[in-house]
mmCIF file of the C-alpha atoms, coordinates in Angstrom:
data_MODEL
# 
_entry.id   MODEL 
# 
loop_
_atom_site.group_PDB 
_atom_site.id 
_atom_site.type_symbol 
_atom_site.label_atom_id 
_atom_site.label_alt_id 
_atom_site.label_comp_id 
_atom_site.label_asym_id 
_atom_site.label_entity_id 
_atom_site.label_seq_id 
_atom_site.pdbx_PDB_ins_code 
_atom_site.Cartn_x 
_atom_site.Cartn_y 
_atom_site.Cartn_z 
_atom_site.occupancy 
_atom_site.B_iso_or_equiv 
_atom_site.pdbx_formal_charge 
_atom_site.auth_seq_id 
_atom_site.auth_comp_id 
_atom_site.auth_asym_id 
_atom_site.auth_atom_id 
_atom_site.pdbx_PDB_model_num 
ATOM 1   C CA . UNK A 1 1   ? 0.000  0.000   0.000  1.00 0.00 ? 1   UNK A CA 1 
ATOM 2   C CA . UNK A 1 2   ? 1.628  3.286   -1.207 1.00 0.00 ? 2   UNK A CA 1 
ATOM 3   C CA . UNK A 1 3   ? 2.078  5.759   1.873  1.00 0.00 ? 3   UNK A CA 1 
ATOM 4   C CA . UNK A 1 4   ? 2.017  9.170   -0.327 1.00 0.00 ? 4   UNK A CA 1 
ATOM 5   C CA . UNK A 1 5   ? -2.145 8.599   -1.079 1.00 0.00 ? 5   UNK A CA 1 
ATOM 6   C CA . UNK A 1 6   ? -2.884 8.248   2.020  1.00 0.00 ? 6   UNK A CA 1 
ATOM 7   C CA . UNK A 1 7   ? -1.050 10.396  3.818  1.00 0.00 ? 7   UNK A CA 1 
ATOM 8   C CA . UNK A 1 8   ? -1.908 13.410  1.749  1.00 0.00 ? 8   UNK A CA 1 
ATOM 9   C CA . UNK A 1 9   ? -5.459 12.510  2.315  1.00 0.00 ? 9   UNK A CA 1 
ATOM 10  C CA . UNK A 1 10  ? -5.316 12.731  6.044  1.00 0.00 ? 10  UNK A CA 1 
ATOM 11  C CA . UNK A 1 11  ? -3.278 16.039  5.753  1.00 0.00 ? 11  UNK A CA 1 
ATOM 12  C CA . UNK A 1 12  ? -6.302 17.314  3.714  1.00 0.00 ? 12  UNK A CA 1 
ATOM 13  C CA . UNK A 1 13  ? -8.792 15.800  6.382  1.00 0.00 ? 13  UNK A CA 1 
ATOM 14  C CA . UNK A 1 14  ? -6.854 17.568  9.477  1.00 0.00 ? 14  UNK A CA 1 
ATOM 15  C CA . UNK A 1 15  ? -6.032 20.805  7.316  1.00 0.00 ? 15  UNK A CA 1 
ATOM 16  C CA . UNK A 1 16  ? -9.258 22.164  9.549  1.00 0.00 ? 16  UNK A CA 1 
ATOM 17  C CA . UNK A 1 17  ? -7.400 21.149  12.759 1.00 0.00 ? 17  UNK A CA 1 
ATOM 18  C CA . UNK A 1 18  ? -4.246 22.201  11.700 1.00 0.00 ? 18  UNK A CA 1 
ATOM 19  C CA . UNK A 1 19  ? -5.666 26.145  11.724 1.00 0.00 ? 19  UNK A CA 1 
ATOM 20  C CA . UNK A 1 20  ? -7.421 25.766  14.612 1.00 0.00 ? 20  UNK A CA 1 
ATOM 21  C CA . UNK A 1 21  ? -4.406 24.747  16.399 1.00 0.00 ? 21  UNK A CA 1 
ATOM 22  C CA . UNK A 1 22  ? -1.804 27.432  14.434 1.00 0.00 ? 22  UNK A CA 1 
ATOM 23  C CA . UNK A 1 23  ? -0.035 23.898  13.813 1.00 0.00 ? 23  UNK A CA 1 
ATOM 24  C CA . UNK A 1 24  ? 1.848  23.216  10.715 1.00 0.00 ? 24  UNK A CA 1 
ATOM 25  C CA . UNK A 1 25  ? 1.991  19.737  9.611  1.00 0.00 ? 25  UNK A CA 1 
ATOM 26  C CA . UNK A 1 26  ? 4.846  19.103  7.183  1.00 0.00 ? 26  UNK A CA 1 
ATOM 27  C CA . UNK A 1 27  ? 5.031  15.404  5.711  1.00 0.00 ? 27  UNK A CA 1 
ATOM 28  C CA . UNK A 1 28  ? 7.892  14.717  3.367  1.00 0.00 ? 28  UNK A CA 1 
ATOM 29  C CA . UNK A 1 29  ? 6.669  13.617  -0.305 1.00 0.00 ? 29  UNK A CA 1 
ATOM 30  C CA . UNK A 1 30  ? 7.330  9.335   -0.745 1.00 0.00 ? 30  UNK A CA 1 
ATOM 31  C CA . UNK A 1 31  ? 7.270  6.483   -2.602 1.00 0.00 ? 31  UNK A CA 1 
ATOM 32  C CA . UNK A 1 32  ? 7.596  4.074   0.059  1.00 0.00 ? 32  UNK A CA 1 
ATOM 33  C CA . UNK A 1 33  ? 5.081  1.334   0.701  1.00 0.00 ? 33  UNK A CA 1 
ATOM 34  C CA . UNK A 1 34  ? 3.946  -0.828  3.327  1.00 0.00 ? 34  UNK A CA 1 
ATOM 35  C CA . UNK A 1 35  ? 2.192  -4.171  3.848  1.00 0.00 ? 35  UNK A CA 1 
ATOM 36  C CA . UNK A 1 36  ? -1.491 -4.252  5.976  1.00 0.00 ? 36  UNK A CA 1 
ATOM 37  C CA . UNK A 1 37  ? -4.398 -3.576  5.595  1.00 0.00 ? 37  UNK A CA 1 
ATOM 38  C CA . UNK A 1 38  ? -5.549 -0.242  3.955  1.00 0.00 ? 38  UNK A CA 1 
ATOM 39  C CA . UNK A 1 39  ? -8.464 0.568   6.568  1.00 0.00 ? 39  UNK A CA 1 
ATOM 40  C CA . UNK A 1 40  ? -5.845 -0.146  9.119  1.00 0.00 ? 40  UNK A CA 1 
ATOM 41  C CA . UNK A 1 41  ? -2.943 1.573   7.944  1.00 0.00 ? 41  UNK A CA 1 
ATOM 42  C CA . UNK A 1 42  ? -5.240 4.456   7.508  1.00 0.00 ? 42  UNK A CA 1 
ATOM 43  C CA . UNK A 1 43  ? -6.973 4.453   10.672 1.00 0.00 ? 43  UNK A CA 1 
ATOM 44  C CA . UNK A 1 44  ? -3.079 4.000   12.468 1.00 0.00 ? 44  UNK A CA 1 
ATOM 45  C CA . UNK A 1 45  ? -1.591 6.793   10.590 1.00 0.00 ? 45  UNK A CA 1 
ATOM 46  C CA . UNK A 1 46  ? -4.862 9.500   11.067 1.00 0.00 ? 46  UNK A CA 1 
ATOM 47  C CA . UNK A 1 47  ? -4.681 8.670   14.856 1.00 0.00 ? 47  UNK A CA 1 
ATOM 48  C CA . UNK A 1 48  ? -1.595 9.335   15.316 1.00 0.00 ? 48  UNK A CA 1 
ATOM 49  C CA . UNK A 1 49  ? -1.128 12.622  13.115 1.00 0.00 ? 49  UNK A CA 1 
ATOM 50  C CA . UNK A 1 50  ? -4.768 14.083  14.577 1.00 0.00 ? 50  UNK A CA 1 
ATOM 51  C CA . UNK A 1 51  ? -3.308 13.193  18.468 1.00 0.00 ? 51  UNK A CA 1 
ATOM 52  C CA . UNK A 1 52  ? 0.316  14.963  17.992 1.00 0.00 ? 52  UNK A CA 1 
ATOM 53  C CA . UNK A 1 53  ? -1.685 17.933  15.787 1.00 0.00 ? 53  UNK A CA 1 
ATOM 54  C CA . UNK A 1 54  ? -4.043 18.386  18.397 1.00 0.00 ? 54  UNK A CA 1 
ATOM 55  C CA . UNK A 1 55  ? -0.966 18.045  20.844 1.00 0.00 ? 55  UNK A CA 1 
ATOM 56  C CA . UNK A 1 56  ? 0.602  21.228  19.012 1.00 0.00 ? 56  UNK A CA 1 
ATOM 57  C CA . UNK A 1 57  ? 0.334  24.963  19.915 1.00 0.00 ? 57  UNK A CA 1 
ATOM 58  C CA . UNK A 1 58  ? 0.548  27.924  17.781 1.00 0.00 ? 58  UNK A CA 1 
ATOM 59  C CA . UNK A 1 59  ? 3.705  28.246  15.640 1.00 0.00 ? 59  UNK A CA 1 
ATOM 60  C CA . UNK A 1 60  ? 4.791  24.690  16.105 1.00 0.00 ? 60  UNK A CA 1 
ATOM 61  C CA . UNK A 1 61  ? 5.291  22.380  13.159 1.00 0.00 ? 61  UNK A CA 1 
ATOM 62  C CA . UNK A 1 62  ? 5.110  18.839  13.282 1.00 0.00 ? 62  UNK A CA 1 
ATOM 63  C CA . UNK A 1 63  ? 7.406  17.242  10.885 1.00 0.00 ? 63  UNK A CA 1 
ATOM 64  C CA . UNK A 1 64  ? 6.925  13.881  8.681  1.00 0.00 ? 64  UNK A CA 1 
ATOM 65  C CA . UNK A 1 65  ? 9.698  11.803  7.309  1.00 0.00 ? 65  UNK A CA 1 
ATOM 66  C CA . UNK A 1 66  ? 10.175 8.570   6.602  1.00 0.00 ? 66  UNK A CA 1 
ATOM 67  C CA . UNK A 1 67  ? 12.696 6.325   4.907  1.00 0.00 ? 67  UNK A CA 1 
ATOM 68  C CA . UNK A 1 68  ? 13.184 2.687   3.978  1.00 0.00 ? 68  UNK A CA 1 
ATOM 69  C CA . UNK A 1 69  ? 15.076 0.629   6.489  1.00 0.00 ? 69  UNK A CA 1 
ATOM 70  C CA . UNK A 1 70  ? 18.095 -2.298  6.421  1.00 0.00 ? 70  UNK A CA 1 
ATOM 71  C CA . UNK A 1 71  ? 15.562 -4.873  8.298  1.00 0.00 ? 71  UNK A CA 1 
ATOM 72  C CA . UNK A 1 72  ? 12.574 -4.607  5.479  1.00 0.00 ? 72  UNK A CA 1 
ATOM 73  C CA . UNK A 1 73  ? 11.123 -1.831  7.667  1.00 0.00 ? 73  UNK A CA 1 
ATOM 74  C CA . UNK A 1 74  ? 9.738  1.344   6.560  1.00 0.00 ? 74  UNK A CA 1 
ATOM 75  C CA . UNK A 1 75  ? 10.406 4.069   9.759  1.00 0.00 ? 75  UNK A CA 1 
ATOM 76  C CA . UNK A 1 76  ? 7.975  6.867   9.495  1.00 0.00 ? 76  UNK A CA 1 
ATOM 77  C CA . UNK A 1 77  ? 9.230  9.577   12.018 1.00 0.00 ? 77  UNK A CA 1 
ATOM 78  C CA . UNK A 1 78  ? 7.165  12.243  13.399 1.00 0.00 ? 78  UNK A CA 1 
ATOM 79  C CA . UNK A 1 79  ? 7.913  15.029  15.710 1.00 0.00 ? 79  UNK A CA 1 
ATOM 80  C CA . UNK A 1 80  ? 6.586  15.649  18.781 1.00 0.00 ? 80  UNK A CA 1 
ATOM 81  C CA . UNK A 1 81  ? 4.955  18.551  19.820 1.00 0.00 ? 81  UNK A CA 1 
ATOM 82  C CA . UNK A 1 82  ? 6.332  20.728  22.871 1.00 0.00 ? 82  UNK A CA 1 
ATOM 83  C CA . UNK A 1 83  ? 3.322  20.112  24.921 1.00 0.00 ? 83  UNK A CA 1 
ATOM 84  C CA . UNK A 1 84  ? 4.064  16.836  25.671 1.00 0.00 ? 84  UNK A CA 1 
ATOM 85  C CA . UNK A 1 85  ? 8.291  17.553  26.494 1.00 0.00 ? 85  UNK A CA 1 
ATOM 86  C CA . UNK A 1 86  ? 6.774  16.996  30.054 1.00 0.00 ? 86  UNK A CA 1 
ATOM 87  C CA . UNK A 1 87  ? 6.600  13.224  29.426 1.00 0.00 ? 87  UNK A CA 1 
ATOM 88  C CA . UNK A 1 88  ? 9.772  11.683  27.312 1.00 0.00 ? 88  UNK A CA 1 
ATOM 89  C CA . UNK A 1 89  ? 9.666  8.235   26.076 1.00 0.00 ? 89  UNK A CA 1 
ATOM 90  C CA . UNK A 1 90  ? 6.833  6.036   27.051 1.00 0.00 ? 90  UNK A CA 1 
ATOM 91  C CA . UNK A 1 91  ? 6.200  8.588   29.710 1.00 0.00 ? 91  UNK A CA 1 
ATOM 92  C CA . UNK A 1 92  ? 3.668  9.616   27.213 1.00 0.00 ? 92  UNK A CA 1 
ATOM 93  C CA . UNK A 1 93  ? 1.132  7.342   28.114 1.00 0.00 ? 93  UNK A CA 1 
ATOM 94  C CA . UNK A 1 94  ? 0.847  9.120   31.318 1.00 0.00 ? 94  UNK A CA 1 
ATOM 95  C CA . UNK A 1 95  ? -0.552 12.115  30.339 1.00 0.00 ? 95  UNK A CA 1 
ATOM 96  C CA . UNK A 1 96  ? -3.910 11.426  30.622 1.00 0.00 ? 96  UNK A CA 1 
ATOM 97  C CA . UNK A 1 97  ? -3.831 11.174  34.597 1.00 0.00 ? 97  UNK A CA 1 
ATOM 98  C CA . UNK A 1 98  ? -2.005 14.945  34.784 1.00 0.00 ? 98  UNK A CA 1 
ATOM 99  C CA . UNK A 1 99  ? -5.055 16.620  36.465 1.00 0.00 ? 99  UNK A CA 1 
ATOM 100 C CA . UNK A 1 100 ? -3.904 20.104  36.162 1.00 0.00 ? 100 UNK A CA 1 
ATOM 101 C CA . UNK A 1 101 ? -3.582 20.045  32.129 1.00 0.00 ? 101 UNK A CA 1 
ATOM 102 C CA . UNK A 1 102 ? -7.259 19.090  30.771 1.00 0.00 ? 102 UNK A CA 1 
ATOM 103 C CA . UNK A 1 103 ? -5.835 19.782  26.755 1.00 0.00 ? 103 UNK A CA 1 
ATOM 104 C CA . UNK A 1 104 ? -4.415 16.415  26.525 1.00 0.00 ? 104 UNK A CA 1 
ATOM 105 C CA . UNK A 1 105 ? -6.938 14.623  27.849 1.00 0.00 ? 105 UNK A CA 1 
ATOM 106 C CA . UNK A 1 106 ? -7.048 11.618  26.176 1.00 0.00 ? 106 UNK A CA 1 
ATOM 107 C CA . UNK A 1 107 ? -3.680 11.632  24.305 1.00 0.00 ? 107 UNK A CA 1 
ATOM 108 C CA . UNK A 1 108 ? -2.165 9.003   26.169 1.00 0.00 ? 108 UNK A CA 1 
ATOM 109 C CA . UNK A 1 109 ? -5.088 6.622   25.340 1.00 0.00 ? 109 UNK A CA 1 
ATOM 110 C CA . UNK A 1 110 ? -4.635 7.759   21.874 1.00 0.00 ? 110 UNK A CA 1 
ATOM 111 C CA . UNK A 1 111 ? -0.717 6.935   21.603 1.00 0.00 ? 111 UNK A CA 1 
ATOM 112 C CA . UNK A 1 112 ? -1.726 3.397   23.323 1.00 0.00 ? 112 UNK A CA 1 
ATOM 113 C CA . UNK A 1 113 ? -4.102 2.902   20.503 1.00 0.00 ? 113 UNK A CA 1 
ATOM 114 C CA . UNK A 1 114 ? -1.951 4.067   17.869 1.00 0.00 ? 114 UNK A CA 1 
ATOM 115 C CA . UNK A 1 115 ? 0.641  1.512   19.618 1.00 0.00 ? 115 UNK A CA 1 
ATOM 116 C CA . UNK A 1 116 ? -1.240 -1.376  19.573 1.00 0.00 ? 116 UNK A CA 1 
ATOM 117 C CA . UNK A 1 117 ? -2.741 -0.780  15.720 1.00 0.00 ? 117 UNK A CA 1 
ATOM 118 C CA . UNK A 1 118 ? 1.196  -0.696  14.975 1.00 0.00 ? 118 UNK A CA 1 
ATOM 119 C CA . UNK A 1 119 ? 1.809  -3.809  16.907 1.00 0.00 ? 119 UNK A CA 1 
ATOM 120 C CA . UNK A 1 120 ? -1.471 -5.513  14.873 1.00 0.00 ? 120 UNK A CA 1 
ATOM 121 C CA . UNK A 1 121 ? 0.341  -4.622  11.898 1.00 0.00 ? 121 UNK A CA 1 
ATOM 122 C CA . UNK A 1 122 ? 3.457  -6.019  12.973 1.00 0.00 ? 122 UNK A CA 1 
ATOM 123 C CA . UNK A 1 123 ? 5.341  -2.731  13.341 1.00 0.00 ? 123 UNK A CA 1 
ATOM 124 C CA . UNK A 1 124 ? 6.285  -0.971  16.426 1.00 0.00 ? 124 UNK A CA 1 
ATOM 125 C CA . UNK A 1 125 ? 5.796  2.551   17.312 1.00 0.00 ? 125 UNK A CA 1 
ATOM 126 C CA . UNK A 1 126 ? 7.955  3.545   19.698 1.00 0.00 ? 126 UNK A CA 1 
ATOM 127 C CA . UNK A 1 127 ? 8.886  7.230   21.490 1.00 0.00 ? 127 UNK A CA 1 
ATOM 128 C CA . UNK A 1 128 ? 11.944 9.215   21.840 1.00 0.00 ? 128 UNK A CA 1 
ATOM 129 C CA . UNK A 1 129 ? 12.447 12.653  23.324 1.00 0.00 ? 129 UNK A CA 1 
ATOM 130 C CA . UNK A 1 130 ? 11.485 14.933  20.386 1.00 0.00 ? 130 UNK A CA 1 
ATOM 131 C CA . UNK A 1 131 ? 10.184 12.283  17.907 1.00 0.00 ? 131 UNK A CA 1 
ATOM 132 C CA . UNK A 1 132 ? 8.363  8.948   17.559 1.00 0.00 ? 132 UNK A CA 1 
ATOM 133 C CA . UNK A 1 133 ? 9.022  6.559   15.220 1.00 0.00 ? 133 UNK A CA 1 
ATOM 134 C CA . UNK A 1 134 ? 6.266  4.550   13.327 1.00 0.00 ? 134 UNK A CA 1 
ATOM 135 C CA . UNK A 1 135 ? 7.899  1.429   11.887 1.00 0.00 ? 135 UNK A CA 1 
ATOM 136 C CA . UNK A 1 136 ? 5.570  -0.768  9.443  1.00 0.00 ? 136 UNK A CA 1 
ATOM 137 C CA . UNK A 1 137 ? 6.645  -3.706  6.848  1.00 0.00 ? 137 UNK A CA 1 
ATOM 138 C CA . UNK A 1 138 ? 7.446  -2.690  3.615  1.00 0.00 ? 138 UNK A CA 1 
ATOM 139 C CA . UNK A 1 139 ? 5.580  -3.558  1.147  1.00 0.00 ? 139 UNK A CA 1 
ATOM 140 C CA . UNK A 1 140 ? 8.913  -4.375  -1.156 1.00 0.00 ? 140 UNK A CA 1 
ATOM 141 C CA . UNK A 1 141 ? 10.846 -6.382  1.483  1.00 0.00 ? 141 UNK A CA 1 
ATOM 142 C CA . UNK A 1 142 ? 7.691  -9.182  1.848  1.00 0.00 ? 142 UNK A CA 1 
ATOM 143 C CA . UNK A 1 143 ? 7.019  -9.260  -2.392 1.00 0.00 ? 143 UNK A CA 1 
ATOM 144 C CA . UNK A 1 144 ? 11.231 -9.899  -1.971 1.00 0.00 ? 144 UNK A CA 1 
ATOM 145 C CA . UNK A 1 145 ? 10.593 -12.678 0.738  1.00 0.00 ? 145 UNK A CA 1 
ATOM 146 C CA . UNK A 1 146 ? 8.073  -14.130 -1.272 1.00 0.00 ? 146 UNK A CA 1 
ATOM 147 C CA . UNK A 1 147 ? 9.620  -14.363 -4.124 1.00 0.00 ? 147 UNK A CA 1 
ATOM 148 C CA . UNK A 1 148 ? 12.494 -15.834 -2.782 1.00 0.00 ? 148 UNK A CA 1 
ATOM 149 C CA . UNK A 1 149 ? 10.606 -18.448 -0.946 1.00 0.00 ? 149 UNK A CA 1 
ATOM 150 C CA . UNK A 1 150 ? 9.331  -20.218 -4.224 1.00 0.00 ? 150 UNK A CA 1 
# 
């Protein structure tokens, strides 16, 4: 499943969000493909983008990249926004229970979700201190295993 459809449909979908929140979201044109199924990857990848855009705060910019990994991996790497510095690394998950900040209520359940979807697609998504990193099968490294298997 190419990446580049779908992922320029959600940015149209959350363009709405995006100026509500004086967010920029920035995702880096692709080629790359993954394996999965469509509704899935979809409903992974819109998660995920809507949580960290409605994460972001005026003047921030959440960045997209992705490239094509060694281990038949594509890593799709996002930034994350500076409301959410406050919990690094799995941390994250947390920030649901913060009583005194009701704006990301919900975000941690959101990540979780977005987690497991990855996980059901045999990917990981995993967090780091300024960025997480989505990583799904590509879609060339199984039609490679395949092939090679007959």
């Amino acid at each position: 499943m190419a990446l580049r459809p779908v992922l320029d449909m959600i940015a149209a979908d959350l363009a709405s969000l995006c100026d509500l929140r004086g967010t920029l979201l920035e995702i880096e044109p692709t080629d790359l493909s993954v394996t999965g199924d469509r509704r899935a990857v979809e409903r992974l990848l819109a998660r995920l983008l809507a949580t960290l855009v409605s994460a972001g705060e005026a003047e921030e910019s959440i960045y997209v990249r992705m490239g094509l990994e060694g281990d038949g991996h594509v890593a799709i790497v996002l930034d994350r926004p500076a409301a959410l510095d406050a919990w690094p690394g799995d941390s994250v998950f947390d920030v649901d229970d913060d009583e005194g900040d009701q704006s990301l209520l919900g975000t941690g359940f959101a990540l979780r979700l977005a987690r497991n979807l990855a996980s059901e697609l045999g990917g990981t998504l995993v967090f780091g201190t300024a960025t997480l990193t989505l990583r799904l099968p590509a879609a060339d490294a199984v039609e490679v295993g395949q092939a090679q298997q007959r």
